[in-house]
Each structure stands twice: as structure tokens, then as C-alpha cells.
mmCIF file of the N, C-alpha and C atoms, coordinates in Angstrom:
data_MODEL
# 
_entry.id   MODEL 
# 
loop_
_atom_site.group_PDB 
_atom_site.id 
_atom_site.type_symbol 
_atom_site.label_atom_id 
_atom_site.label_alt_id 
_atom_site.label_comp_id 
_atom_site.label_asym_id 
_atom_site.label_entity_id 
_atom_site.label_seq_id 
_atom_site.pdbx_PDB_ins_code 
_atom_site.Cartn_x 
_atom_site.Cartn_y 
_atom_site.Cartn_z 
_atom_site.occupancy 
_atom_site.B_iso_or_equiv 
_atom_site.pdbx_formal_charge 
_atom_site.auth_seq_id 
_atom_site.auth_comp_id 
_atom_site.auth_asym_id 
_atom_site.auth_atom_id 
_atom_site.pdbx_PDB_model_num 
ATOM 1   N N  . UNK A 1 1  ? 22.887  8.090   4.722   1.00 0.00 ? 1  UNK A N  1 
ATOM 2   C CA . UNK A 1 1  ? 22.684  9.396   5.278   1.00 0.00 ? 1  UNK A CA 1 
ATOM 3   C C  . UNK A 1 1  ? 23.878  9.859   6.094   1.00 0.00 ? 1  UNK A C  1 
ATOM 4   N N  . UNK A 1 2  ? 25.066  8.631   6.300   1.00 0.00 ? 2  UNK A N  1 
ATOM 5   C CA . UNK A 1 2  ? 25.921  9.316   6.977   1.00 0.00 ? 2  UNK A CA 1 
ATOM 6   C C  . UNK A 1 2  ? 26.494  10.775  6.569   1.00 0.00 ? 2  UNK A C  1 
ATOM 7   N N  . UNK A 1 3  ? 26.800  9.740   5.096   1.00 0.00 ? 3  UNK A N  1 
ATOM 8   C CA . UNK A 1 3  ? 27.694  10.579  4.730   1.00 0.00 ? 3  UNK A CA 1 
ATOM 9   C C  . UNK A 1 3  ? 27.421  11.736  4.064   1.00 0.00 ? 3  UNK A C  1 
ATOM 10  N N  . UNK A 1 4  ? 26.462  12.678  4.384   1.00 0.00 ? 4  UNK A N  1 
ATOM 11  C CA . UNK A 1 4  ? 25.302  13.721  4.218   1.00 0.00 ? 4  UNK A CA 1 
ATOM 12  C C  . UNK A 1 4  ? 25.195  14.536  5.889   1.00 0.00 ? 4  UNK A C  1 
ATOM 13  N N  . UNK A 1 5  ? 26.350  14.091  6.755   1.00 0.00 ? 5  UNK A N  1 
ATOM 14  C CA . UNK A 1 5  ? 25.649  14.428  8.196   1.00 0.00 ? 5  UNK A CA 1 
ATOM 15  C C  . UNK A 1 5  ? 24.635  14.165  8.670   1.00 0.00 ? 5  UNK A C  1 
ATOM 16  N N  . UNK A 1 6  ? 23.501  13.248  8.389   1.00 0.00 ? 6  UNK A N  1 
ATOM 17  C CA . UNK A 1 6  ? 22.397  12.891  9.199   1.00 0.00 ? 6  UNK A CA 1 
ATOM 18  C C  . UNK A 1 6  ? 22.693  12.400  10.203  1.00 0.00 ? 6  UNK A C  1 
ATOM 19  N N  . UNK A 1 7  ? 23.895  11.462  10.352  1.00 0.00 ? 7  UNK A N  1 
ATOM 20  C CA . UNK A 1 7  ? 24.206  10.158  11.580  1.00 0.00 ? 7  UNK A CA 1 
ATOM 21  C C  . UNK A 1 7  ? 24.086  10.547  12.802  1.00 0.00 ? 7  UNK A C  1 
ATOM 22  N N  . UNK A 1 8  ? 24.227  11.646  12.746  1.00 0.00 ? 8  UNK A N  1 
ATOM 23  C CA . UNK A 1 8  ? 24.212  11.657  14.659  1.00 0.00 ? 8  UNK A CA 1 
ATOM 24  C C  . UNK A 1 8  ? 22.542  12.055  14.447  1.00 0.00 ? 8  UNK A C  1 
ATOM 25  N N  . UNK A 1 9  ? 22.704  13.414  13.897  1.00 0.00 ? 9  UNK A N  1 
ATOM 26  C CA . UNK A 1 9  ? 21.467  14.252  14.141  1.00 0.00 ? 9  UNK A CA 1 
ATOM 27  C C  . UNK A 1 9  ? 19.985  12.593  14.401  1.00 0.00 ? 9  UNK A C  1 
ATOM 28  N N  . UNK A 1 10 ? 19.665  11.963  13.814  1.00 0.00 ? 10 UNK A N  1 
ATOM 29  C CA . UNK A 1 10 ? 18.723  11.067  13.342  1.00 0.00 ? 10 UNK A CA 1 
ATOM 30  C C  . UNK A 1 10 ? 18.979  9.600   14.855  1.00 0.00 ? 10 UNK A C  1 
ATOM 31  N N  . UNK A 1 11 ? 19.996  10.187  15.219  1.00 0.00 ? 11 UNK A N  1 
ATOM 32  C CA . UNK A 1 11 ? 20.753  8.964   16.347  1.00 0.00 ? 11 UNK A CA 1 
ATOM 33  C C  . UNK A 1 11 ? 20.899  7.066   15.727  1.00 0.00 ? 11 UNK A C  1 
ATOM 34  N N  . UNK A 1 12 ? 21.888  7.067   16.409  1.00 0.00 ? 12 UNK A N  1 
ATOM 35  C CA . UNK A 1 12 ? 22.537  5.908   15.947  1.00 0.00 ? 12 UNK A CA 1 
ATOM 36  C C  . UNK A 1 12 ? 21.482  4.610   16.268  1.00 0.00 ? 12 UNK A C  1 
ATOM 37  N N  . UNK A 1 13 ? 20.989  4.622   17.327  1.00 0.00 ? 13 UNK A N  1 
ATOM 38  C CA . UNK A 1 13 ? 19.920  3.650   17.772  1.00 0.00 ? 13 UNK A CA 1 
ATOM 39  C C  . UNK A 1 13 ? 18.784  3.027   16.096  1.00 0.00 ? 13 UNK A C  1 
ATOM 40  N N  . UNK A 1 14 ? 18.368  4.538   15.824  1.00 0.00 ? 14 UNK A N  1 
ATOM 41  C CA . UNK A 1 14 ? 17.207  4.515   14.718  1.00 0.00 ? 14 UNK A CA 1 
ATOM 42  C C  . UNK A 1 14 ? 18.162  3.577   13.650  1.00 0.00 ? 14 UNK A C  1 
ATOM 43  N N  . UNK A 1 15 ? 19.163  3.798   13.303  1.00 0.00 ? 15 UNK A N  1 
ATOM 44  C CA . UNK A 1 15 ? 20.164  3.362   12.224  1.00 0.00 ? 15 UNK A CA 1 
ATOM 45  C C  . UNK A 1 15 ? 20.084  1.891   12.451  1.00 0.00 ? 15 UNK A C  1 
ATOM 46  N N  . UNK A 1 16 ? 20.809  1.385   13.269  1.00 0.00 ? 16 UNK A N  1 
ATOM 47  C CA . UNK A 1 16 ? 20.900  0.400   13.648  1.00 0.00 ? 16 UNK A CA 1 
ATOM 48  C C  . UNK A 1 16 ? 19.762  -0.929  14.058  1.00 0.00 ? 16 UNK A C  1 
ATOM 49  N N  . UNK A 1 17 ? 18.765  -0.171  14.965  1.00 0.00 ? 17 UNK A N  1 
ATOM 50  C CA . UNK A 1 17 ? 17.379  -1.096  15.306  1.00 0.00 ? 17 UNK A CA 1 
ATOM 51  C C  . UNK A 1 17 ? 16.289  -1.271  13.957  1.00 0.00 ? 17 UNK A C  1 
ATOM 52  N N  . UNK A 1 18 ? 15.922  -2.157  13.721  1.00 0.00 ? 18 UNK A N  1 
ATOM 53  C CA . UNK A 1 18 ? 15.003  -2.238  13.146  1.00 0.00 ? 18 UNK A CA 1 
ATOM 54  C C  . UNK A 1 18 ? 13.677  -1.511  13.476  1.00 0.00 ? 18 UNK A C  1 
ATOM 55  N N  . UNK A 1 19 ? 12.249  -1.830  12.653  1.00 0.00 ? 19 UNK A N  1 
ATOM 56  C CA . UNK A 1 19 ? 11.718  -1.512  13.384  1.00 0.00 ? 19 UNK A CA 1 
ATOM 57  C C  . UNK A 1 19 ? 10.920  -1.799  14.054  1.00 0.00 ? 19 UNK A C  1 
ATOM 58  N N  . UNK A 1 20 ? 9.210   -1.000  14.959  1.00 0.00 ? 20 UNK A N  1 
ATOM 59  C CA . UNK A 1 20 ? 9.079   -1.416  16.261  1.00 0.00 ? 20 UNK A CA 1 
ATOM 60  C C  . UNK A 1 20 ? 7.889   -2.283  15.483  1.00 0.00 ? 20 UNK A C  1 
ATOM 61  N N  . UNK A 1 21 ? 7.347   -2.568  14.558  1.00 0.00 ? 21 UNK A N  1 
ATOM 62  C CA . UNK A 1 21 ? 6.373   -3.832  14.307  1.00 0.00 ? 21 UNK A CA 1 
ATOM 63  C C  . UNK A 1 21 ? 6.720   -5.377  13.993  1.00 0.00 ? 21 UNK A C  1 
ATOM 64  N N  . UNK A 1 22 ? 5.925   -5.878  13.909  1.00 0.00 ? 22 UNK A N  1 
ATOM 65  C CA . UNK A 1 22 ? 6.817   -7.498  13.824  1.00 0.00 ? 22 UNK A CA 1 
ATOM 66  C C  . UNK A 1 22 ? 6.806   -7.395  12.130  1.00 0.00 ? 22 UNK A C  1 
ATOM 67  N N  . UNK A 1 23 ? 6.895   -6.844  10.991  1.00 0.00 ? 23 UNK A N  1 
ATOM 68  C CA . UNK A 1 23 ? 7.643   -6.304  9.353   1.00 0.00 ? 23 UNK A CA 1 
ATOM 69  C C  . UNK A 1 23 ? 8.615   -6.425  9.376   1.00 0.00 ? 23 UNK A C  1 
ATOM 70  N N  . UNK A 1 24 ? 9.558   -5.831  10.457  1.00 0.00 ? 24 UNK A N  1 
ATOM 71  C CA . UNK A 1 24 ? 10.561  -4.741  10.310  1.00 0.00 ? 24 UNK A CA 1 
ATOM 72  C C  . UNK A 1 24 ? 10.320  -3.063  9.808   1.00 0.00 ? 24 UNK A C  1 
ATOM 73  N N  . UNK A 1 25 ? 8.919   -2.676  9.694   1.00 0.00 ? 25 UNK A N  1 
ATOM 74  C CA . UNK A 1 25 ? 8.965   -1.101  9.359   1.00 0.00 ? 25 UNK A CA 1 
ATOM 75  C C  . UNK A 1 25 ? 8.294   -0.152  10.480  1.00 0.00 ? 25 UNK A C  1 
ATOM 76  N N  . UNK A 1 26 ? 9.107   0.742   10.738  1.00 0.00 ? 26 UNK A N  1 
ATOM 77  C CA . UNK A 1 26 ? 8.841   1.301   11.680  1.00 0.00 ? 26 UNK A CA 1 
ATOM 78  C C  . UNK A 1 26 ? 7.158   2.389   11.132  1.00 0.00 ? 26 UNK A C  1 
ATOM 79  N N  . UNK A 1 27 ? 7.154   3.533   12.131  1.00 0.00 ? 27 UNK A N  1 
ATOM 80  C CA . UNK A 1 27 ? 5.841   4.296   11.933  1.00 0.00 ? 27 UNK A CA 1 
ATOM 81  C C  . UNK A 1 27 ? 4.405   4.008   12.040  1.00 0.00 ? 27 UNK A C  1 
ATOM 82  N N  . UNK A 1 28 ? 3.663   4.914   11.671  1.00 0.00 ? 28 UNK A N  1 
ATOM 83  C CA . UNK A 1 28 ? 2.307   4.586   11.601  1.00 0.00 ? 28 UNK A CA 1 
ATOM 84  C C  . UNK A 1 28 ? 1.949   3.446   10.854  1.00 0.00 ? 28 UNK A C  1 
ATOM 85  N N  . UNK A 1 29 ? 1.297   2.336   11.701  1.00 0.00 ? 29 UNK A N  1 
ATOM 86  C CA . UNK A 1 29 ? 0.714   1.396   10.553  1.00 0.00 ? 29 UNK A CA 1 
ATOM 87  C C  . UNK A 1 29 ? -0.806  1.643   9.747   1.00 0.00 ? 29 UNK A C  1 
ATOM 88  N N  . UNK A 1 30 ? -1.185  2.765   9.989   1.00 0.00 ? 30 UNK A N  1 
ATOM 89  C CA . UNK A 1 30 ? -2.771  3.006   9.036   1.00 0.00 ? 30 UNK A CA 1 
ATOM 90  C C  . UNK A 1 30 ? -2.140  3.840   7.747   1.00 0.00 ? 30 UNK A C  1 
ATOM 91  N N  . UNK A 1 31 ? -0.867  4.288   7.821   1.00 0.00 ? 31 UNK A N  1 
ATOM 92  C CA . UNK A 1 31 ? -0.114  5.507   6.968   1.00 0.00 ? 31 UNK A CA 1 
ATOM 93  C C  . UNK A 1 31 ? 0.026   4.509   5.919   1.00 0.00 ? 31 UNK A C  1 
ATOM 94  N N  . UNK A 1 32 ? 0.563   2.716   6.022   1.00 0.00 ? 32 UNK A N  1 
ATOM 95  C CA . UNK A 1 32 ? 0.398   2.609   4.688   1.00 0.00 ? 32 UNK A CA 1 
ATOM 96  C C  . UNK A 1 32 ? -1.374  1.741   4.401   1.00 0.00 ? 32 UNK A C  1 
ATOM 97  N N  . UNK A 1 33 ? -1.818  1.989   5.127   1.00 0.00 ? 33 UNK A N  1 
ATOM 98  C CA . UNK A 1 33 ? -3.388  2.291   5.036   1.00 0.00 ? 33 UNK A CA 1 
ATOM 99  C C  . UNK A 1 33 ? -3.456  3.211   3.361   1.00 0.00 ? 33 UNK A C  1 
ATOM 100 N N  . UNK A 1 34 ? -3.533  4.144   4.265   1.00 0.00 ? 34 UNK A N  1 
ATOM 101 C CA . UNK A 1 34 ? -3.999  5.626   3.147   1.00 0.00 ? 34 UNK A CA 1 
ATOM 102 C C  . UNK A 1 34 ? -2.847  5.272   1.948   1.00 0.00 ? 34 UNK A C  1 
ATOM 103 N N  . UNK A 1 35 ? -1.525  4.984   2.287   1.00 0.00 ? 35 UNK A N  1 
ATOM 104 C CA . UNK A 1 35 ? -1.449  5.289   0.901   1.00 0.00 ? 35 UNK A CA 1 
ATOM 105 C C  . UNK A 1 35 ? -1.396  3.792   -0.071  1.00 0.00 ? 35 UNK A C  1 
ATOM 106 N N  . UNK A 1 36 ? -2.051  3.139   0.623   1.00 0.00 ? 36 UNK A N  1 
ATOM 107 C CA . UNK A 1 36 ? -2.591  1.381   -0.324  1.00 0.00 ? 36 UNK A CA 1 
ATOM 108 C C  . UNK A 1 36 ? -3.832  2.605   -1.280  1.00 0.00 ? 36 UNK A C  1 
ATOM 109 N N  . UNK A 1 37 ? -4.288  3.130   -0.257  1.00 0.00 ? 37 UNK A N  1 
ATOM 110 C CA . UNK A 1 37 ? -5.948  3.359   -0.792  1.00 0.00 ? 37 UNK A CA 1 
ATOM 111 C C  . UNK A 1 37 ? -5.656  4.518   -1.770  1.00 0.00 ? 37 UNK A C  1 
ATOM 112 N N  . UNK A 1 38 ? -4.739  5.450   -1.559  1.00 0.00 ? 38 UNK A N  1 
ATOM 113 C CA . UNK A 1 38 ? -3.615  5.993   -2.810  1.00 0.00 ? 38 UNK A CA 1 
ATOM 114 C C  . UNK A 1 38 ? -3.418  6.018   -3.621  1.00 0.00 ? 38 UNK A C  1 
ATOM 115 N N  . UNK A 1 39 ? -2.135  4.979   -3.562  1.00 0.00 ? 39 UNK A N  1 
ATOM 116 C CA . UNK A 1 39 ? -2.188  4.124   -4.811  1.00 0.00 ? 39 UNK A CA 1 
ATOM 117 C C  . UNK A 1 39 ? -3.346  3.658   -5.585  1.00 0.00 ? 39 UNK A C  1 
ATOM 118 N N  . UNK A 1 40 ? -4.720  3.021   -5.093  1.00 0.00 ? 40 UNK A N  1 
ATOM 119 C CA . UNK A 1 40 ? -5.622  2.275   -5.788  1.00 0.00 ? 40 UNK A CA 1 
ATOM 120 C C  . UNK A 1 40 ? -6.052  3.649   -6.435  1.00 0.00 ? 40 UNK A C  1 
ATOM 121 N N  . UNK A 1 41 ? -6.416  4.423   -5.636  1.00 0.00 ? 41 UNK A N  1 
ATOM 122 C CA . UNK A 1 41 ? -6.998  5.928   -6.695  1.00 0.00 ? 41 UNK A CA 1 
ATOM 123 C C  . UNK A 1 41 ? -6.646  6.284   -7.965  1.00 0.00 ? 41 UNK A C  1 
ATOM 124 N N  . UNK A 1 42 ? -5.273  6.345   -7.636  1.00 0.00 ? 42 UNK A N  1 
ATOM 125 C CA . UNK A 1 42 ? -4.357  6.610   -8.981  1.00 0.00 ? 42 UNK A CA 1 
ATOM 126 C C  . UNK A 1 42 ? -4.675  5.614   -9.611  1.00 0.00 ? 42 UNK A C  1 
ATOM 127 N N  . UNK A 1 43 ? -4.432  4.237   -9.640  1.00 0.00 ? 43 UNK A N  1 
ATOM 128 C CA . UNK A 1 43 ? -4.545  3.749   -10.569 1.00 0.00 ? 43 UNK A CA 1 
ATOM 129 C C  . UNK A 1 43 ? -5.729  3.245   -11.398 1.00 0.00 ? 43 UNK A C  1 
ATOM 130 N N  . UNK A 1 44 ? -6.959  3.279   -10.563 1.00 0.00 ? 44 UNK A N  1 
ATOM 131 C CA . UNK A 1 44 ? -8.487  3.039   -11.186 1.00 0.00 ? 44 UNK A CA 1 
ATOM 132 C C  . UNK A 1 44 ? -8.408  4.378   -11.792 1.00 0.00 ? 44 UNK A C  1 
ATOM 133 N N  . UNK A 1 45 ? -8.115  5.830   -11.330 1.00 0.00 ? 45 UNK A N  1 
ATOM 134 C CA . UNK A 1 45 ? -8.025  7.377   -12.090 1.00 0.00 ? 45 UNK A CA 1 
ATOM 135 C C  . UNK A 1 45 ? -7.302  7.055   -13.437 1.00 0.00 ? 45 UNK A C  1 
ATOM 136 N N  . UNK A 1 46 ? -6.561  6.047   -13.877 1.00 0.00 ? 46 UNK A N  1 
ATOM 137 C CA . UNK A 1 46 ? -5.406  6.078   -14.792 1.00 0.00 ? 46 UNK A CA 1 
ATOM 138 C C  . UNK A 1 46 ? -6.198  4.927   -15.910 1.00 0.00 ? 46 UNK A C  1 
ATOM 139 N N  . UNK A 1 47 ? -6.727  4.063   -15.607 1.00 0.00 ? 47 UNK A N  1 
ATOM 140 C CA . UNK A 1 47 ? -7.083  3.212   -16.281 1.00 0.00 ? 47 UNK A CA 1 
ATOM 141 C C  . UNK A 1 47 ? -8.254  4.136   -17.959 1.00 0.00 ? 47 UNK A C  1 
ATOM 142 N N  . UNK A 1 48 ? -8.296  3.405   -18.506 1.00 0.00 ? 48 UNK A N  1 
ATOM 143 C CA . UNK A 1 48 ? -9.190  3.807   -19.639 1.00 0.00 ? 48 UNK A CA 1 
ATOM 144 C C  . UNK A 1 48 ? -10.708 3.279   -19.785 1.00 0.00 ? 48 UNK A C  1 
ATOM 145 N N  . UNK A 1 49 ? -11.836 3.603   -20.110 1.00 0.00 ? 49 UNK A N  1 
ATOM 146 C CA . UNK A 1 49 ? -13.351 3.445   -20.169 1.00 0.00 ? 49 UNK A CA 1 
ATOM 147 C C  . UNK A 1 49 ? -13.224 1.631   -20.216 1.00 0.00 ? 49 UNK A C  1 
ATOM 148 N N  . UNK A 1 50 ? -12.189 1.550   -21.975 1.00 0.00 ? 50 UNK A N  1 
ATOM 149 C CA . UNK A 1 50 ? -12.726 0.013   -21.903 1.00 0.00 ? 50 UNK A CA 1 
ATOM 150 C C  . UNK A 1 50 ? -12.178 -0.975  -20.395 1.00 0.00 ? 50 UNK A C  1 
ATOM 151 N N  . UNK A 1 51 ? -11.020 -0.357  -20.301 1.00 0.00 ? 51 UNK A N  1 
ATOM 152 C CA . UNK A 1 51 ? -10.246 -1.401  -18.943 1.00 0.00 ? 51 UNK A CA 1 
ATOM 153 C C  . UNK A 1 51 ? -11.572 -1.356  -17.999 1.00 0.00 ? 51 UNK A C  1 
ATOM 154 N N  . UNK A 1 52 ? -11.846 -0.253  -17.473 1.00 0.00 ? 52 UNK A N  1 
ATOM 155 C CA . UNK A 1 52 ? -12.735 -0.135  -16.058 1.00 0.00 ? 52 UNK A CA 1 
ATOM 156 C C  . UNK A 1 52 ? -13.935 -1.070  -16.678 1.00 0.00 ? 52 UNK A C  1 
ATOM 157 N N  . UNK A 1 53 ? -14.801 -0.887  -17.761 1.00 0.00 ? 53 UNK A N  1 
ATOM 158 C CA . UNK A 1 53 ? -15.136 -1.760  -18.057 1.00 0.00 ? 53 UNK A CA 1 
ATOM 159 C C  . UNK A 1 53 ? -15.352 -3.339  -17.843 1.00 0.00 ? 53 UNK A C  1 
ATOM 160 N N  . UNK A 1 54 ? -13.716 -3.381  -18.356 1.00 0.00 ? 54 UNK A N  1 
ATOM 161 C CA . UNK A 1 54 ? -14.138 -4.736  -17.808 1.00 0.00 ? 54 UNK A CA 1 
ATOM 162 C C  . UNK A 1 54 ? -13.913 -5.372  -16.627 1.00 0.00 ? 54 UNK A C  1 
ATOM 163 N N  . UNK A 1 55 ? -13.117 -4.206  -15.663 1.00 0.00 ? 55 UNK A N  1 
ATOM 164 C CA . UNK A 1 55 ? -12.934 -4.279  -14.375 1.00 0.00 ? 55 UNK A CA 1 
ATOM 165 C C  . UNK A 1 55 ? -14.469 -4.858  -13.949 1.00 0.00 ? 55 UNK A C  1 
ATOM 166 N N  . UNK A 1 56 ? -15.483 -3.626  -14.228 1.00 0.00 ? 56 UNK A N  1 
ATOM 167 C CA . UNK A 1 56 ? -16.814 -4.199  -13.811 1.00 0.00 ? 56 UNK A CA 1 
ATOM 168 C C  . UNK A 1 56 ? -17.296 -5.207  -13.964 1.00 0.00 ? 56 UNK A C  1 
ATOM 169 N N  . UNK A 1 57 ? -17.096 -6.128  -15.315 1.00 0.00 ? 57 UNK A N  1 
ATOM 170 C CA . UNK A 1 57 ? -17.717 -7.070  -15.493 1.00 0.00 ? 57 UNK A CA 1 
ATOM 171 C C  . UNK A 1 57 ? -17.285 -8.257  -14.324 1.00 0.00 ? 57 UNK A C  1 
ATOM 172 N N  . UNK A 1 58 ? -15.963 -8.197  -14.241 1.00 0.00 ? 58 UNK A N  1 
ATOM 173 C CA . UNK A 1 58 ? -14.941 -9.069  -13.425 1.00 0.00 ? 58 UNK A CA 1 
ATOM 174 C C  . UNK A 1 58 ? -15.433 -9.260  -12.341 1.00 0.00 ? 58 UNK A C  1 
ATOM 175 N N  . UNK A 1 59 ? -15.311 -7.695  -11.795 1.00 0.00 ? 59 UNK A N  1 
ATOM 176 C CA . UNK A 1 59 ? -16.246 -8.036  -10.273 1.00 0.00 ? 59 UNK A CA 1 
ATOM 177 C C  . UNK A 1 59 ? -17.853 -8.412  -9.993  1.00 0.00 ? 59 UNK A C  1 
ATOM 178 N N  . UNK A 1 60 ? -18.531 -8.001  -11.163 1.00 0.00 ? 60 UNK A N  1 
ATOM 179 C CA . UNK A 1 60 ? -19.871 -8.745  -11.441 1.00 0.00 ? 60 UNK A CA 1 
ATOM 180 C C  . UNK A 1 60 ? -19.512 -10.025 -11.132 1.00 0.00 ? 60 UNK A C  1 
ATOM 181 N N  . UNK A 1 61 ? -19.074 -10.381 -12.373 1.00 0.00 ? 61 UNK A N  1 
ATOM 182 C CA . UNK A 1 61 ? -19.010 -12.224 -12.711 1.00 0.00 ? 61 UNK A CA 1 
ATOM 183 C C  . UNK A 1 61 ? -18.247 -12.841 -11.504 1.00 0.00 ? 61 UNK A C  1 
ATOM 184 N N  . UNK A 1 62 ? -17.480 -12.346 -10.469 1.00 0.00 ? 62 UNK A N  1 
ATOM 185 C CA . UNK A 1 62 ? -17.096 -12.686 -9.482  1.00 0.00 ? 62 UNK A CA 1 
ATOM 186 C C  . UNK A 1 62 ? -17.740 -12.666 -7.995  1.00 0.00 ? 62 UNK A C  1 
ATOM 187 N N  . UNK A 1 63 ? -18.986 -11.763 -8.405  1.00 0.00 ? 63 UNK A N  1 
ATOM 188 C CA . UNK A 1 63 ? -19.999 -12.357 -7.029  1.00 0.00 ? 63 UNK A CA 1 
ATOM 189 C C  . UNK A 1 63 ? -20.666 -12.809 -7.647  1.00 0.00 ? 63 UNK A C  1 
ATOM 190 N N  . UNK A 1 64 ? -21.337 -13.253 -8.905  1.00 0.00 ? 64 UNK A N  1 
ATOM 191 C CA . UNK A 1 64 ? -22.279 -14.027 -9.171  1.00 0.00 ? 64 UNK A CA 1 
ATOM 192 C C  . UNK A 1 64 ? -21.823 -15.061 -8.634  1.00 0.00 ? 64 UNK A C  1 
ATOM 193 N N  . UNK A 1 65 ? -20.772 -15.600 -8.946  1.00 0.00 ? 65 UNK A N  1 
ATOM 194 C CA . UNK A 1 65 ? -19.872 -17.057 -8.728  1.00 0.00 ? 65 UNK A CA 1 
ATOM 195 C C  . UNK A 1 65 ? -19.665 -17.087 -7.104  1.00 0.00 ? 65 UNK A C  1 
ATOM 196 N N  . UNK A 1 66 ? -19.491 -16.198 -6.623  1.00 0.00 ? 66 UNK A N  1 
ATOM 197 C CA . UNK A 1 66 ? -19.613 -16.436 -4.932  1.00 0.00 ? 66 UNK A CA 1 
ATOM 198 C C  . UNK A 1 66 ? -20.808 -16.483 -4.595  1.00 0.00 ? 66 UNK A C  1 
ATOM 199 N N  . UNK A 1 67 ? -22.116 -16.050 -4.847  1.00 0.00 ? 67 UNK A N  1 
ATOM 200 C CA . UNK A 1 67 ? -23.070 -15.850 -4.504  1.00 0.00 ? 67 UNK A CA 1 
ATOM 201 C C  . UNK A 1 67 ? -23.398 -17.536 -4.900  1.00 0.00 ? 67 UNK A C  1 
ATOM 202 N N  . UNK A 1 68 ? -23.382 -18.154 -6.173  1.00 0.00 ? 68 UNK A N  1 
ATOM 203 C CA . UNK A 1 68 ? -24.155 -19.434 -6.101  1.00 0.00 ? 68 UNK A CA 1 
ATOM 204 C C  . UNK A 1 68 ? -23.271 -20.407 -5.356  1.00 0.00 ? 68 UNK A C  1 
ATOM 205 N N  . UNK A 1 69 ? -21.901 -20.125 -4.943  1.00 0.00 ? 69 UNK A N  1 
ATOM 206 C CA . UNK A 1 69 ? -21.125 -20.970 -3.989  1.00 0.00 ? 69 UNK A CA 1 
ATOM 207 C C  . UNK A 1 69 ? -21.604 -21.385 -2.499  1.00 0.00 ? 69 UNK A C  1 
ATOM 208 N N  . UNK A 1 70 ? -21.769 -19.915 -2.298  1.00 0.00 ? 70 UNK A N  1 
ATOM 209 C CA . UNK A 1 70 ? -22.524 -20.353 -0.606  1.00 0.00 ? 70 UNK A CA 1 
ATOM 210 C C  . UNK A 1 70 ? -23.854 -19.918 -0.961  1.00 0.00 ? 70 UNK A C  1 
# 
């Protein structure tokens, strides 16, 4: 971005420091909240009848199997 003129405007500190969570990424941490939950939209929206399908079965057959575990 320097070399675009951002460098000062944006201050040198931001450039330089990492950021303020123990990641390294600065900002809201629920922001990549929403867009995890985003992403998942799009991509269950994108999938086709048979995929979701067997998405369902998956997660069926995957609490049956937890359920007789405990």
C-alpha cells in the first residue's frame, strides 16, 4: 500500500505491529464469526439434492454412532 500512498495516511504503527489477538489478526473477532457462517451458506446453497443428501445421511449415521457411544 505504500506505494499507492496509503503509508502514512493508515500510520506506520498499523504496518509494522501485528495484531492485537494472540493469531496475529487484528479486528473484530465475531466478524470472522459471520463470515465462517457465510461461507457455510454458500456452500450448503451450492451443493446439489444428491450431495445434501448424503450430507444428511452422514450426519444421521453420525449421531446414531455417538448416541450408542455414550
Amino acid at each position: 500500500m505504500v506505494e499507492y500512498g496509503g503509508g502514512i495516511s493508515e500510520g506506520p504503527g498499523g504496518q509494522v505491529g501485528g495484531g492485537s489477538n494472540p493469531f496475529g489478526q487484528g479486528g473484530d473477532p465475531f466478524g470472522s464469526l459471520s463470515q465462517f457462517a457465510n461461507d457455510a451458506v454458500s456452500t450448503v446453497s451450492s451443493l446439489s439434492p444428491v450431495q445434501l443428501a448424503v450430507g444428511i445421511v452422514i450426519v444421521f449415521l453420525a449421531l446414531v454412532i455417538l448416541r450408542r457411544a455414550f
